[in-house]
N, C-alpha and C positions, 0 to 999 in steps of 0.2 A: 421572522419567527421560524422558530423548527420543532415540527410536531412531533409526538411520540413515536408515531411509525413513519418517520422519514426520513431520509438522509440528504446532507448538502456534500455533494461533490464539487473542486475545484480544479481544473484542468490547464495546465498553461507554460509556456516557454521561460527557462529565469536567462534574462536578460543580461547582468552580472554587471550592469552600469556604473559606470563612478559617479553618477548626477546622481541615484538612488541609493548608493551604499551606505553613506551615513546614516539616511535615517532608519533604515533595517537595522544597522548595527546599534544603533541608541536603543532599540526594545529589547536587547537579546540581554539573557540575566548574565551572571559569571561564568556560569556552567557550559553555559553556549557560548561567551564570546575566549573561552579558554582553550574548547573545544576547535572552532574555529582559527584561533591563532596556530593551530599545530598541523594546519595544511600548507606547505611550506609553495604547493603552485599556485599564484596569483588568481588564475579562474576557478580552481577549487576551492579556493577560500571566499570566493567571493558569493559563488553559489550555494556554498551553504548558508554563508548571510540571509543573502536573499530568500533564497528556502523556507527559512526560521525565520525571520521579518514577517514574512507574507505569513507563516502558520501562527505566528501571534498577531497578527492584526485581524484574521480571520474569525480567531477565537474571540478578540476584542470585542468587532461587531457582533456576534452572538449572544453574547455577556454583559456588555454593556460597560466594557472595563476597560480601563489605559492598558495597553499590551503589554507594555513593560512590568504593570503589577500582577499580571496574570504568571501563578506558581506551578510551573509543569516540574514532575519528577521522574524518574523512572524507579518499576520496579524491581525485583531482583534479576528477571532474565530480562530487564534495559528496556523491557514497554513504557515509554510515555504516559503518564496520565495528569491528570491536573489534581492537586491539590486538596481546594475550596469547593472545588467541581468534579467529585468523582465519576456520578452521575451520567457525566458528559464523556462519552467516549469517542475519540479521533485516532486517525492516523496517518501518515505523510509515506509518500515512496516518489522517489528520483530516476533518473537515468539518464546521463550524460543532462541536456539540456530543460530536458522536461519534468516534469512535476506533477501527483496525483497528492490530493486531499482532501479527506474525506470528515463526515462530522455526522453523530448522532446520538439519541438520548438511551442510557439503561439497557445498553449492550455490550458486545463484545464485536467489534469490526477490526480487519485491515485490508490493504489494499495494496497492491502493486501495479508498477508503469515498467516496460520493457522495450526498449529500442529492437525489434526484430533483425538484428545483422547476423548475417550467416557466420556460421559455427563451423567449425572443422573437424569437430569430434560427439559431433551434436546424440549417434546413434550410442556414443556412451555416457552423457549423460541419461538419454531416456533407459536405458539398460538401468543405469544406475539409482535413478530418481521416480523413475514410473511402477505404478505395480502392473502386474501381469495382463491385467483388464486393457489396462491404458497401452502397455508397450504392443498387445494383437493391434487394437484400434490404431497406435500409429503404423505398424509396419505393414498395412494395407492401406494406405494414404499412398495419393502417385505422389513421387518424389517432389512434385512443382508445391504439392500442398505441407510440408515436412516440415519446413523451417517455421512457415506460420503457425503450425496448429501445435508446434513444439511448446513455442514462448506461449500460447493459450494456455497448455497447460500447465506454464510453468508459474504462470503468474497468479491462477488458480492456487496455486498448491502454496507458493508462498505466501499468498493475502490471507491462508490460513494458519497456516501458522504464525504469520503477525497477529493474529486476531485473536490466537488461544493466548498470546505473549510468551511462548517456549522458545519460539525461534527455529530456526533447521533443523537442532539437536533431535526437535520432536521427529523426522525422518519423515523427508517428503515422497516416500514408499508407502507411509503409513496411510497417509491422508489420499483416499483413491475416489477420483473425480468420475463419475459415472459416464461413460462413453456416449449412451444413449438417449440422456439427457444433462447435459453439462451443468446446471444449474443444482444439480443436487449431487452428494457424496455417495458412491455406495459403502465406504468405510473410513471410522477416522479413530485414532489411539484409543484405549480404551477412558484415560482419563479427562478427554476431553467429551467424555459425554456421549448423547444419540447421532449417528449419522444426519439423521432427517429432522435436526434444531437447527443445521448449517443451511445457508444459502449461500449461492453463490450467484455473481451477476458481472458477466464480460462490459466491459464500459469501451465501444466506441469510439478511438482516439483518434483514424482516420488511419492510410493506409504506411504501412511498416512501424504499429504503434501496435502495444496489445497492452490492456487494461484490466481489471479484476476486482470487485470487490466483494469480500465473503463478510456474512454478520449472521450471527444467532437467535435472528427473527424476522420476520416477515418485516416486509417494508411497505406502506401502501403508496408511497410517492419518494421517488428517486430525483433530482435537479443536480445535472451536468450544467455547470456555469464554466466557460471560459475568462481566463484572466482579460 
């Protein structure tokens, strides 16, 4: 069961197995397995099988529904949502091996997973992607701390704007992660509402992992499940 202020979190390695990949790929509609066919390298295609398997058997259990008849769409800027199940709001983020998915009632979430590997132009994206608040707070970080508290905030700022469903376009300058208490915005677009309806919450993934998830209400209970 999943309460009204809760979220179920799913966390875990895809695998990309040939013993597994058929039956991931028997739940995926047309739209996914068309999708899917247009990854022309062997392990990219296999992980997003798996990806999509695992995010419809997930929903399955919650619903109480065969995965295969569960009807996701996307809306005009390409958010996923379900159908029959408005209501029910999710969302999934990758990187390289790993996987974040998230799941909860009568909100607006999303989420990000970010492999932390060192960057070679990393002080131009924070130039580019950070607002003023954020690029002081990083450019007084010792150097040893740079890389990590970069993808922190990088993953923040994306799990928000997956969460509005604009995507980048909304300007991850716009959406400023409050330095001094990372959990909360001090500014976000204006059409996206009040700053202080966002939450935000770093998720734990262990160490060279950084995790994120933002939603537009309180949560009384949070469950990190491992695959």
């Amino acid at each position: 069961m999943l309460g009204i202020n809760e979220v179920d979190i799913w966390h875990g390695k895809v695998m990309a197995e040939d013993a597994d990949y058929h039956a991931y790929w028997r739940v995926l509609d047309e739209a996914e397995q068309t999708q899917a066919q247009k990854f022309k390298n062997e392990l990219l295609h296999k992980r997003y099988v798996e990806i999509h398997g695992r995010l419809r058997n997930r929903l399955a259990d919650l619903l109480n529904q065969s995965p295969e008849k569960i009807s996701i769409k996307k809306a005009a800027q390409g958010k996923p949502y379900l159908v029959d199940y408005p209501e029910l709001a999710f969302n999934l983020s990758h990187s390289a091996d790993r996987v974040l998915i998230a799941m909860s009632w009568n909100c607006q979430l999303g989420v990000d997973i970010e492999l932390c590997k060192p960057r070679i132009n990393v002080s131009g994206l924070v130039n580019k992607c950070f607002s003023e608040e954020e690029i002081a707070h990083w450019n007084q970080l010792p150097e040893a701390k740079k890389n990590q508290e970069f993808y922190r905030y990088w993953t923040r700022k994306e799990a928000f704007v997956k969460a509005t469903g604009h995507g980048i376009t909304l300007g991850l300058n716009q959406c400023v992660v409050n330095p001094e208490n990372p959990s909360e915005f001090l500014r976000v677009p204006d059409l996206c509402g009040d700053a202080s309806a966002w939450h935000v919450l770093d998720i734990e993934l262990g160490e060279g992992v950084c995790g994120a998830i933002v939603v537009d209400k309180k949560l009384a209970v949070i469950r990190l499940t491992d695959f």
